[in-house]
N, C-alpha and C positions, 0 to 999 in steps of 0.2 A: 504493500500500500504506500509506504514510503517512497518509494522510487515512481510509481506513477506519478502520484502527487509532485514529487520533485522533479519529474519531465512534464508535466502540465503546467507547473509554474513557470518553467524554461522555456518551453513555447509561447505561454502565454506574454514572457518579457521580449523575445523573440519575435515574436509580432510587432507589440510597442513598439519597437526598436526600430522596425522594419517603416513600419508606418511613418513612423517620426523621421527616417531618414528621406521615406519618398516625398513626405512632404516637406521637409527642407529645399530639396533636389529642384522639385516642382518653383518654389520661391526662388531661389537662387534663379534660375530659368527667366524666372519673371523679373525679377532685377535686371539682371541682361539684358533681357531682350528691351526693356522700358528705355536703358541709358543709351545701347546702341544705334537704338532708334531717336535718338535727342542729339544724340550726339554724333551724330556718324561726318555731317556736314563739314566738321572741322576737319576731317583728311583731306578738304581741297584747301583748307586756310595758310593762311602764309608765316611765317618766322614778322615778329612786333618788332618794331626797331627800338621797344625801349624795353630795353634786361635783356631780351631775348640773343641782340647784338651779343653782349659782354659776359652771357649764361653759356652761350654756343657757336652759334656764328664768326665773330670773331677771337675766341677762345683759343688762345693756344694752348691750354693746359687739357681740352676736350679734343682741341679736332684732330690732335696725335693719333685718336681713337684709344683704347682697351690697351694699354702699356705698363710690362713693369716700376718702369721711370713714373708712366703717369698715377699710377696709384701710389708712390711713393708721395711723389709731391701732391698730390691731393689730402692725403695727411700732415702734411709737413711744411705746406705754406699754404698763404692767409691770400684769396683772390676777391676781386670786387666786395672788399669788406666783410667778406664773410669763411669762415671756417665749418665746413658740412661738406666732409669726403668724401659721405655715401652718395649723398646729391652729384656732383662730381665725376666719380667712378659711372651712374645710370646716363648721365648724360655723351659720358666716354662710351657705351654700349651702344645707347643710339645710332651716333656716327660709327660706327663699326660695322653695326651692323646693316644702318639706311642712309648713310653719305648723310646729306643736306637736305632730306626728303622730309621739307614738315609737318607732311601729313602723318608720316608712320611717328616722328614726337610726339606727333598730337595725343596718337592713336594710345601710346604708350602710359599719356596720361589718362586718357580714361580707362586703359584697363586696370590702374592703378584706384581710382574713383569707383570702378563696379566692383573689385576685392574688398575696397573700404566700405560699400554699401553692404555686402556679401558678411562682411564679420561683423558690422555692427548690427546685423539681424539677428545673426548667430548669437552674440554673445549676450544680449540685450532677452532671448531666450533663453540661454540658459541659466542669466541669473535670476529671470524671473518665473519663466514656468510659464511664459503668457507668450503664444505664436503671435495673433493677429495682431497684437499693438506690438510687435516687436519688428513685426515687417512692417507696420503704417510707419513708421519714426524712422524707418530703413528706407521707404519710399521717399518721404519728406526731404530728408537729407540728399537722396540720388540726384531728385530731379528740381530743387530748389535751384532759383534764378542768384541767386547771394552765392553758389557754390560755381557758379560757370568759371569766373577768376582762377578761380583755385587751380580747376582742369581746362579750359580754353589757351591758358596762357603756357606757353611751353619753358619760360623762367620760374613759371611753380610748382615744376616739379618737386620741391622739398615740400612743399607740403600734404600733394596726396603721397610721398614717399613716405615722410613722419606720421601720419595717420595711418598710411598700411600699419607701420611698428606701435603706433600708438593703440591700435586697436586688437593685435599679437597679443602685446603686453599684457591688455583685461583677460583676455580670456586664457592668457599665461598663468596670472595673477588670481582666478577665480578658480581653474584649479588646482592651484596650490591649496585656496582655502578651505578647500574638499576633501584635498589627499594627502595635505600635511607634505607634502612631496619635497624631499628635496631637491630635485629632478627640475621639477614645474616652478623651486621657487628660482633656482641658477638658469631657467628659462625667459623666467620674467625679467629679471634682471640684465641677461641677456639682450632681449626685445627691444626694451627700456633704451641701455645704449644706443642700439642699433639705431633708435627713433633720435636721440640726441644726436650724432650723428649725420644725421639727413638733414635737423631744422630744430634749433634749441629752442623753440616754440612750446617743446614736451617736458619744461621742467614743472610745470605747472601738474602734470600727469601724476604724481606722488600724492597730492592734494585731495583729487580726483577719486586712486583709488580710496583715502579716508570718507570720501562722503557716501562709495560704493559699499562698503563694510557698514553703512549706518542703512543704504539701505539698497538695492535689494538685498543684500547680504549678511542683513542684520547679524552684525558681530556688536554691537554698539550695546553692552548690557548695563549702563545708564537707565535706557527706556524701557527696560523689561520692567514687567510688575514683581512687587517682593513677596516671597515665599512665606504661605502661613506661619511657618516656624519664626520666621524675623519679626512678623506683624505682633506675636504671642508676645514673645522675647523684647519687642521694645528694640532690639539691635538695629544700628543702624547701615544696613545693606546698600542704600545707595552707594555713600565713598567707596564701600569695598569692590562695590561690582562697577564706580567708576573706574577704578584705576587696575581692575580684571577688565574691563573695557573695552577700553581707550591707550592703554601701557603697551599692550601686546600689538594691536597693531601698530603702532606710531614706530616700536623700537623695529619692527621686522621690514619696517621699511626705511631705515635707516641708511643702506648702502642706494637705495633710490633715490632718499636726500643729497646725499654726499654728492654723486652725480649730477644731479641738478646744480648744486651749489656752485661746483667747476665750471660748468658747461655755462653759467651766468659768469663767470671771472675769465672766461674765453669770449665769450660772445661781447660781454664789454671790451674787451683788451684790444677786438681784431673790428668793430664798430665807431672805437670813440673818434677816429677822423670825419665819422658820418653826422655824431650824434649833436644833435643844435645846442647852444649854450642857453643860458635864463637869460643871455641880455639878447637874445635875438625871440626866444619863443617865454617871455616872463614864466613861471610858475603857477600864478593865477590863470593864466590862457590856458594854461598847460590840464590845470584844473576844471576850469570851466566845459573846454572841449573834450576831455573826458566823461563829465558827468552826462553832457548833449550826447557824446556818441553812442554810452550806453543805451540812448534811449533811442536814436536814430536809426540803430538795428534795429531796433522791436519793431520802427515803424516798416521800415524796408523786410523785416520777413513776411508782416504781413501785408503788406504793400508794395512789390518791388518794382517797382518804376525808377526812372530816372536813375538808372544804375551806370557809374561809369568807371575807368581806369584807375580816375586821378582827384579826389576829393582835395581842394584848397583850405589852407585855413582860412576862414572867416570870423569877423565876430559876430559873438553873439549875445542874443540881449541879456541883460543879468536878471531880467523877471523870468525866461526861459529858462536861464539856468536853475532860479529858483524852483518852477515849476518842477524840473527834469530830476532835482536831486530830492525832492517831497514825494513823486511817485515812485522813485527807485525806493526809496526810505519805508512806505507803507509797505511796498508789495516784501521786501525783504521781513519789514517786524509780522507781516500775516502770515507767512509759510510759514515761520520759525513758531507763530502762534499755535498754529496747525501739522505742525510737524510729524507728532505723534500719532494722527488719525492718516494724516496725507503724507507722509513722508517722502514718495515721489516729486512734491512742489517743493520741497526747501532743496533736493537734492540737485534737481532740474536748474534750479534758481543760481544756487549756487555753482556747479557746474558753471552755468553761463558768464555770470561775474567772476569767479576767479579764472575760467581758463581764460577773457580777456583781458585781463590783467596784464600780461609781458607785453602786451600793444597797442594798450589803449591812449598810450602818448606822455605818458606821465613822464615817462625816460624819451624822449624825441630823436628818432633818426627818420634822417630825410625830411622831406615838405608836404607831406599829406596829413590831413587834418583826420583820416578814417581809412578803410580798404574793406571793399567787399571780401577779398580773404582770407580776413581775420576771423571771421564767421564760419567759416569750415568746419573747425572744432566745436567753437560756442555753443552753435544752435543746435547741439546735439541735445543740451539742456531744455531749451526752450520745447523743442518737439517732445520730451518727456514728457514736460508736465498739461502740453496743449491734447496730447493722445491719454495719457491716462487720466487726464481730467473729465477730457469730453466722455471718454468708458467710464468713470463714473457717475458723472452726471446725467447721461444721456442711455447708457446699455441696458440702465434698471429699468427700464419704462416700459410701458408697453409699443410696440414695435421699435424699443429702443437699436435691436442688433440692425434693424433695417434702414432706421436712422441714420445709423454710424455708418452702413454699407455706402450711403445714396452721399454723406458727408465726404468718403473718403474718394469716392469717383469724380465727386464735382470737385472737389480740390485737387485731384491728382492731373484731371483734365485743365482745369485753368492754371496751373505752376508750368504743366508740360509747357503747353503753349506759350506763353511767357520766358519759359527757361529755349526754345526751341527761336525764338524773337532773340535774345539777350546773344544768344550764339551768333545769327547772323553778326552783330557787330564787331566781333572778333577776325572779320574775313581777312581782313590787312591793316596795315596802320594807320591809313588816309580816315578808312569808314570808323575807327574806331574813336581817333580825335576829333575827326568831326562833328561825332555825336556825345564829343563830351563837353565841346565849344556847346554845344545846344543846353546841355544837362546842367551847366554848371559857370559860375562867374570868375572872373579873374585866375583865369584858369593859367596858371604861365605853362605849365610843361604840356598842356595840350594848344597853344602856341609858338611852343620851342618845337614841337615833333610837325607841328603843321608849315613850319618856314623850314624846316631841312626837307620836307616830302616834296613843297613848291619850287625850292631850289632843287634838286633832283631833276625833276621835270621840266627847268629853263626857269619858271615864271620868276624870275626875280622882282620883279615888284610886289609879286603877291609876298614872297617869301621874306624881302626886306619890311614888309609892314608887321607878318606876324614877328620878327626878331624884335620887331620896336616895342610891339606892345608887351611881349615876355621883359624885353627893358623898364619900361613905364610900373610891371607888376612886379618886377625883381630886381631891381639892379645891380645886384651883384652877381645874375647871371653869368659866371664867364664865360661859359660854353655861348652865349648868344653873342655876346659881347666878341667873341672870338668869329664867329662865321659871320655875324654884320658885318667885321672889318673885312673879311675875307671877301666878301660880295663886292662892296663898295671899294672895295682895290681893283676887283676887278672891271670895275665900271668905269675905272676911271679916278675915283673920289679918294685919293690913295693917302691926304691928310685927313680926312677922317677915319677913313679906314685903320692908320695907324693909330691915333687915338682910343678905338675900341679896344684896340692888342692888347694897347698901358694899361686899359680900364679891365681887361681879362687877368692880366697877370696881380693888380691889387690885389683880389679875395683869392686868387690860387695862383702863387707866382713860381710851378712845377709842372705849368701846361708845355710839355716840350711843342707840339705841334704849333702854338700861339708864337715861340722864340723863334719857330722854322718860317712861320710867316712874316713877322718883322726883319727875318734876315734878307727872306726874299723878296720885298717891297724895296729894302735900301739896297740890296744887289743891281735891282730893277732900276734904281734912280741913279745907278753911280758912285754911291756910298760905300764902297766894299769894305774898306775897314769898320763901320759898323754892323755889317752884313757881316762881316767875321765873329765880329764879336757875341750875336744873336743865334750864327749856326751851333756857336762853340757852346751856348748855354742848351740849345735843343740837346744836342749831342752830353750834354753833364747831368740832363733830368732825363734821357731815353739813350743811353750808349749805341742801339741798334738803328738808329735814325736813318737809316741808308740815306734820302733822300736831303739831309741836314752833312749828312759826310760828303755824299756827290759834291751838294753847293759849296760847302768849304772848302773842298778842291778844290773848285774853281778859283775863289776867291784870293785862296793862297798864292794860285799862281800868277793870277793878275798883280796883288802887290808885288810878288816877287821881280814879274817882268816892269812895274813901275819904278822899283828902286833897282831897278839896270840902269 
């Protein structure tokens, strides 16, 4: 009787099993086939001319392709500001494997985006035990217009590459918390790296898993109720089963700290030439546009229009501000109010506020005031608590399950469409600033990339106009300030032209290309001793300057034959 029984129950898990895996299979399918169908347009899209240049295109540390050498130096030096040698190494693969083909880069990030969407159903199930909200929140996130950046753009790669590892790592980390394993825990660990690595975006991830442990993983025994014998006894159970808790997991992810800790003492180290000072972005801006942009996402997931490349700082009013930091402030003390019955909303909540935290501008590199792919990670939060909100509030009712069915098609259908619109402007970089000159004011880097596309194509007038107005909104442009002169030398106009050069080299006086153009303006005029003087500085900020070495040849030997 025994052994029947013990094969009936084996069969019977054996089914489960069975079941549970076709239906994964089945979703996974549907995942796929939903992004490749959203996304497929981008294998005709072109290489951006802005990151995408300096990410691959003109990369000499990628276009070697898959090298000894290059995976050394991809560890071992610091490029376009940034340190992430797995990023690095994927984009070495690329060219290896597809030349210059942007379509198959493209291709490469979304099949990096359909893994991410793929594990985050997975594990999103199996820490909860709930299929259908685990694929809704899997959906959300695929086919979300706020996520195109992320994967449309072929320089973000590090971030669906950190998210592949970022989402390894949960479900690394969930079964360790299972099997005690230590297998599973030198895995997560593992992962973890690996995501650092790609995009220090993931030190945030330690945090993450703390509020995973509170819930669905409820390791957090804080909120357990206390045991009749304690209630009898008068003892006091809470501190003790605080610091049984909360002790255990905080210390076992100790070496996840430690890593994060480095990976922020590297990622400053190999940034702080990027990163803006307080006398250029004050403190309070710094504040203010933080607390706005927290809110700004809320409004763009559930509104996503006017989405563009390159958000400017603007100001903004201080009664807004007001408003922005009141509603951030209730919704935060109401989850935490509710924590206990809803634990999904504080966890969702938070989620979303601390993983934006390493971006939200407080520490400022670069000149964007926000980024649509900052949100990649974030709104994994947010889609928690909107999916098992609305299954609470809405799945108990009567035809509540039909509800939610008719919910989840008409939202899946208008995002597609939306995210399926947000794609086309990604075709090349003409249609992309174009539509960001539309979306957005004082926009200088979407009229810096708009006067190098019109110069490209001759129009130099149009092209001299957007330089002027990137002047007018930046003036310490040098990059503009460098091709204005470059234009108007060649027009002709070769004293102002030189003027721009001086005005380039003030805020960056290590522009070799700018010292190659003042050399050869005064070459042009006659001037060859100070034409010497200017090739010799190209040639001390870029030793490889071929075109700075040629002219001071020449140069050389013209004084030479004048002091004959």
């Amino acid at each position: 009787m025994t052994e029947i029984g013990s094969d009936s129950t084996q069969d019977k898990n054996s089914s489960i099993t069975g079941n549970l895996f076709l239906k994964n299979f089945v979703i996974g399918i549907f995942l796929t086939l939903l992004i490749i169908t959203l996304y497929w347009q981008i294998t005709y899209h072109d290489f951006i001319n802005l990151d995408d240049v300096t990410y691959v295109t003109e990369n000499a540390l990628v276009k070697q392709g898959l090298t000894a050498k290059g995976i050394t130096e991809a560890f071992t030096s610091v490029y376009a500001s940034n340190w992430h040698p797995l990023t690095w190494i994927s984009h070495m693969l690329d060219l290896e494997f597809f030349g210059m083909n942007p379509g198959m880069h493209h291709m490469v990030n979304v099949l990096f985006h359909t893994l991410n969407s793929i594990l985050l159903f997975l594990l999103l199930q199996q820490m909860t035990g709930s299929t259908w909200r685990s694929v809704t929140v899997a959906s959300l996130f695929a086919i979300h217009p706020l996520h195109v950046e992320s994967v449309a753009w072929i320089a973000e790669r590090k971030d669906v590459l950190s998210t592949f590892f970022w989402m390894l790592t949960i479900i690394a980390y969930t079964r360790y918390v299972r099997q005690k394993s230590a297998k599973a825990y030198l895995l997560t660990v593992l992962c973890y790296l690996l995501g650092l690595l790609s995009k220090p975006m993931l030190v945030t991830l330690p945090f993450v898993l703390l509020l995973l442990d509170f819930w669905p993983l409820k390791r957090w025994g804080v909120l357990r109720e206390e045991s009749t014998h304690e209630k009898i006894s008068g003892r006091d159970g809470f501190s003790n089963k605080y610091c049984s808790g909360l002790t255990r997991p905080i210390i076992e992810k100790m070496p996840l700290f430690l890593l994060a800790a480095a990976s922020c003492v590297i990622t400053i180290y190999v940034q702080k030439e990027n990163m803006r000072s307080l006398e250029v972005i004050p403190f309070m801006m710094r504040i203010s546009n933080a607390i706005n942009s927290y809110v700004v996402y809320l409004e763009k997931t559930v509104w996503p229009f006017d989405l563009t490349i390159f958000y400017p700082f603007h100001p903004i009013h201080p009664l807004r501000v007001v408003f922005c930091a009141t509603g951030l402030c209730l919704i935060s003390l109401s989850v935490l109010a509710v924590m206990k019955r809803f634990p999904y909303l504080a966890v969702g909540w938070l989620w979303y506020l601390g993983t934006l935290t390493p971006v939200i501008g407080i520490v400022q590199v670069g000149g964007q005031s926000m980024a649509d792919r900052y949100t990649y990670v974030p709104l994994i939060g947010i889609f928690i608590m909107m999916v098992w909100g609305l299954a609470y509030l809405i799945g108990r009712r009567r035809f509540g399950k039909i509800t939610l069915w008719v919910i989840f098609v008409v939202v899946l259908a208008l995002l597609s469409a939306r995210t399926y619109q947000q794609l086309g402007l990604w075709k090349n970089t003409e249609i992309l600033f174009k539509h960001a000159l539309k979306v957005t004011q004082n926009n200088y880097i979407a009229h810096y990339s708009m006067g190098y596309i019109l110069e490209e194509k001759g129009d130099i007038n149009g092209a001299i106009m957007h330089y002027e107005e990137v002047l007018r909104i930046n003036p310490q442009s040098f990059a503009a300030h460098n091709n204005l002169g470059a234009i108007l030398c060649r027009i002709g106009r070769t004293d102002e032209g030189i003027q721009h050069f001086l005005a380039a080299l003030k805020p960056n006086p290590y522009m070799a290309d700018t010292y190659y153009n003042l050399g050869k303006v005064y070459y042009e005029k006659g001037n060859t001793q100070k034409a010497i003087e200017y090739f010799q500085k190209a040639l001390n900020e870029k030793k490889n300057h071929n075109e700075a070495q040629e002219n001071l040849d020449k140069s050389m030997k013209i004084m030479h034959e004048i002091k004959k």
